[in-house]
C-alpha positions in Angstrom: -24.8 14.4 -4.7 -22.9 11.2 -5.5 -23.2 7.8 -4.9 -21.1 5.2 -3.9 -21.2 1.5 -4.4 -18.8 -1.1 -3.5 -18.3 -3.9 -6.1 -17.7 -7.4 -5.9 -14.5 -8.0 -6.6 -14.0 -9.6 -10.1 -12.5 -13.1 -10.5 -9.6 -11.5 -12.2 -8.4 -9.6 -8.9 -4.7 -10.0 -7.7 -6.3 -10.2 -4.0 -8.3 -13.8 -5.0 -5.2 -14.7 -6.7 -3.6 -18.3 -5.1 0.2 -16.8 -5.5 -1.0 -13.4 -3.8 -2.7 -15.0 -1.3 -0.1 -17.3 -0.3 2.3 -14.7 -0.3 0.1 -12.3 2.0 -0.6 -15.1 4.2 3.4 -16.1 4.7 4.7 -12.9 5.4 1.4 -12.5 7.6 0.1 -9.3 5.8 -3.2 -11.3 5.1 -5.6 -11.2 7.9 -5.2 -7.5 8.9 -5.4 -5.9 5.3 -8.6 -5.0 3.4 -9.4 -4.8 -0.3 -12.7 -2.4 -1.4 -13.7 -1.5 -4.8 -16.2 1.5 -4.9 -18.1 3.0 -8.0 -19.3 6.4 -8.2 -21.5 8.6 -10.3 -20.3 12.4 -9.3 -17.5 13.4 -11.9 -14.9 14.6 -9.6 -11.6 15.9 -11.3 -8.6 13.8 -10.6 -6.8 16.5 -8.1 -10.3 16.8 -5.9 -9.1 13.1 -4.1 -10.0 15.0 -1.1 -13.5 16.0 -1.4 -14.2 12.8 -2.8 -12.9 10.7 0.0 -14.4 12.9 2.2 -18.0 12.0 0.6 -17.6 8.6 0.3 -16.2 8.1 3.8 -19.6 9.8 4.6 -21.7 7.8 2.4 -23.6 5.1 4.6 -23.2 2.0 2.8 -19.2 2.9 2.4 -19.4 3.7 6.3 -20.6 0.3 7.0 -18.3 -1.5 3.8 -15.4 0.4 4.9 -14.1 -1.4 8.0 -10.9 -0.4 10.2 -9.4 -3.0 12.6 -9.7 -1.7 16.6 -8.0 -2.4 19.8 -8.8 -6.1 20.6 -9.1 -7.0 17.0 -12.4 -6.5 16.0 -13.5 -5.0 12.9 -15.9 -2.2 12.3 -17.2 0.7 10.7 -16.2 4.1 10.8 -19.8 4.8 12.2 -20.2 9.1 12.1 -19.8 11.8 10.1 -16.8 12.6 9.1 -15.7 16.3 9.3 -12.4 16.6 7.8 -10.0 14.1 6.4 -5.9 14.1 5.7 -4.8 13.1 2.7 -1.4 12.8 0.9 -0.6 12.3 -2.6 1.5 9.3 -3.7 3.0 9.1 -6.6 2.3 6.7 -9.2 4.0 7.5 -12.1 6.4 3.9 -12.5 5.3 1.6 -15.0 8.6 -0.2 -15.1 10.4 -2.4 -12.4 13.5 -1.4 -13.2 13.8 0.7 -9.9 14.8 -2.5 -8.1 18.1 -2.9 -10.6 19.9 -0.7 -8.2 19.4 -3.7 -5.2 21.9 -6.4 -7.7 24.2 -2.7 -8.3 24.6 -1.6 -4.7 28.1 -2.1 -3.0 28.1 -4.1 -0.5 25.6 -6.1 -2.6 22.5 -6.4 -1.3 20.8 -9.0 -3.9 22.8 -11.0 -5.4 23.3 -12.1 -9.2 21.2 -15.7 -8.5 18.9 -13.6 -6.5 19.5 -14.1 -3.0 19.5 -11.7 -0.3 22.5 -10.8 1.3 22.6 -11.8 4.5 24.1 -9.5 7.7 24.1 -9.0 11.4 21.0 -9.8 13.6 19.7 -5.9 14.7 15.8 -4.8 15.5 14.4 -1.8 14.6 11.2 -0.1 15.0 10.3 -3.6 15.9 11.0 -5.4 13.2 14.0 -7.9 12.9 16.7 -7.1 10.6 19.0 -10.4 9.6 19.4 -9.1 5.8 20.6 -6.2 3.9 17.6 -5.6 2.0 15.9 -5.2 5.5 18.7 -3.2 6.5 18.2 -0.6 3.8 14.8 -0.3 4.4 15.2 0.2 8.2 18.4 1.7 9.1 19.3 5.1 8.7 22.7 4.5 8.9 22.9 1.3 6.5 25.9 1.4 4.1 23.3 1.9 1.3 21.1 4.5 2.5 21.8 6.8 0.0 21.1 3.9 -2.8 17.4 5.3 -3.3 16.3 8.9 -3.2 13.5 10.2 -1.3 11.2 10.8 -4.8 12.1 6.9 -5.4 11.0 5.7 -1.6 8.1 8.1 -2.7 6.8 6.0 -5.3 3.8 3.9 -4.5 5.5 0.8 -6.2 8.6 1.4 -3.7 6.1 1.8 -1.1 3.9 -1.7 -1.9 7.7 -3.3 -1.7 8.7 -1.9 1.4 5.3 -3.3 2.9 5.9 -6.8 1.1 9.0 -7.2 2.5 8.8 -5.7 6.1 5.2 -7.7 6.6 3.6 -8.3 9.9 4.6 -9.3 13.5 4.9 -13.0 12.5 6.2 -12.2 8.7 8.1 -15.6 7.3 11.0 -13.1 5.3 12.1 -14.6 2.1 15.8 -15.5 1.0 15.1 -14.6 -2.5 14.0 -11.1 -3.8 11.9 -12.3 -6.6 8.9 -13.1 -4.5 8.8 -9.5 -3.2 9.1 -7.7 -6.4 6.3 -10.6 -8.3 4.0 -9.8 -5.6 4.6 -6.1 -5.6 4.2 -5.8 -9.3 1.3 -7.7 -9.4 -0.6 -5.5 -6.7 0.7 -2.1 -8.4 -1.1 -3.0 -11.4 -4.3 -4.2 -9.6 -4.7 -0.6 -7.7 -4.0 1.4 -10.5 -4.9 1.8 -14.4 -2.2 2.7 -16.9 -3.0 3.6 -20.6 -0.9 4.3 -23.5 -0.6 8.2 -24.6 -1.8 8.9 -27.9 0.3 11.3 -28.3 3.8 9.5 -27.0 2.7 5.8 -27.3 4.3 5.4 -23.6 2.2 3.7 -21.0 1.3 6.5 -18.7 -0.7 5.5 -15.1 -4.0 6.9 -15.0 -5.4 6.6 -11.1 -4.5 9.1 -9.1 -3.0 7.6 -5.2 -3.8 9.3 -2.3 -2.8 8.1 1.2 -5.5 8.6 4.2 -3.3 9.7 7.1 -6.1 11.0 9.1 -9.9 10.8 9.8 -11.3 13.5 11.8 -15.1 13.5 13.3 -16.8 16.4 15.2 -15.2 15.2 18.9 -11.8 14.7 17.5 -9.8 12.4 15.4 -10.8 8.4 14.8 -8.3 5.8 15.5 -7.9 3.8 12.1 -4.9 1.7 13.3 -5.1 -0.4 16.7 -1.4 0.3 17.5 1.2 2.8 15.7 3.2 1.3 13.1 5.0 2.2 9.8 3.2 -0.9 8.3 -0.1 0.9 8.6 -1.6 2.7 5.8 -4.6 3.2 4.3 -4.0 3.9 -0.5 -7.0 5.4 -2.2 -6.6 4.5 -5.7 -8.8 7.0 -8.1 -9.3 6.3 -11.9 -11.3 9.5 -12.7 -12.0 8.0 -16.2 -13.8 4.7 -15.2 -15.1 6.3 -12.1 -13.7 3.7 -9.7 -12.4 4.0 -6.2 -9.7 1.3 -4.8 -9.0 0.8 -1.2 -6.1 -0.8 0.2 -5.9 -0.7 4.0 -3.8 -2.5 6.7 -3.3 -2.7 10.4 -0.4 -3.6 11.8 -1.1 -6.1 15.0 2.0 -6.2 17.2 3.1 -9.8 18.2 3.7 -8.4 21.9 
């Protein structure tokens, strides 16, 4: 049987990082998002993500470190057994930032050449305000650039960390400038997962293995992980089978309303 300890947090960590912080904090992502590192001893192979979230969601000390934000705001454990889990792969195979060239390429521009955001017509949806074309990509199905980015690129767990930066929480203070998103972005890909060069290539190849919880399941039914619905919720489990660590990012999206 394994076991599972969570780990202080090393002084290294994006998440104790001033810049990161800050950055969380304005576009209020901050104060509803938790960061766990957990060590293990079973070896589990890379593709068994399932069975090994499954155990350490049931693993007591993880129970009680691994906290979900309820109805009314309050934090707490998942607190029973857990009988079945959904999980999702995400990829994680981008080790360059180049996927955001397309954003200074796209016609009509959405970033331009000094780095600003083009700006467009006030429009809400799915609750969020849209006032720029960046936002409008991301959100509208019917944005003049919706075919800019395919659904294997959206896919990606570094597209997916950007999305989150720039769509943030119910009081998010958007940015005018892209660079902050993609700084940020980049600077929490690389602290959820571990990249190596191939011997045999001498490419930087990402090791972890992403998976995203989607669903918790006890014996009476399914837990609620997320105190409203919300695109902005998710829950990445970030496995590096080689150094036999676990990373947790999770955040609940609060409406302001």
């Amino acid at each position: 049987m394994a076991t599972f300890v969570s780990v202080p947090q090393p002084p290294s960590s994006q998440f104790g990082e001033a810049y990161v912080k800050a950055q969380l904090t304005k576009w209020d992502l901050l104060r509803n998002m938790k960061y766990l590192v957990v060590r293990y001893t079973k070896p589990y192979h890379k593709m068994q993500g399932q069975e090994l979230i499954m155990d350490m969601l049931n693993d007591p000390k993880i129970q009680e470190g691994f906290q979900v934000l309820r109805p009314g705001g309050k934090w707490s454990g998942l607190g029973c057994k857990i009988s079945r889990v959904d999980v999702s792969v995400v990829p994680a195979s981008l080790t360059r930032l180049d996927v955001f060239d397309k954003l200074l390429a796209s016609s009509p521009i959405i970033v331009r050449a000094n780095g600003d955001i083009a700006k467009c017509m006030e429009d809400v949806r799915e609750g969020f305000q849209i006032s720029d074309l960046l936002r409008d990509l991301l959100l509208n199905e019917d944005s003049e650039n919706a075919g800019l980015y395919s659904e294997e690129d959206r896919d990606e767990l570094l597209w997916r960390l950007f999305e989150h930066m720039v769509l943030g929480g119910s009081c998010c203070q958007f940015e005018d400038k892209l660079e902050p998103y993609v700084e940020t972005t980049k600077r929490l890909y690389k602290e959820l997962v571990s990249a190596h060069k191939d011997p045999g290539t001498g490419k930087i190849q990402v090791a972890s293995v992403v998976y995203k919880i989607n669903a918790v399941y006890a014996d009476a039914g399914p837990l609620e992980l997320y105190p409203s619905k919300s695109r902005q919720n998710f829950c990445y489990v970030a496995l590096d089978p080689t150094r036999r660590i676990v990373k947790i990012l999770y955040h609940a999206f609060v409406p302001y309303w």
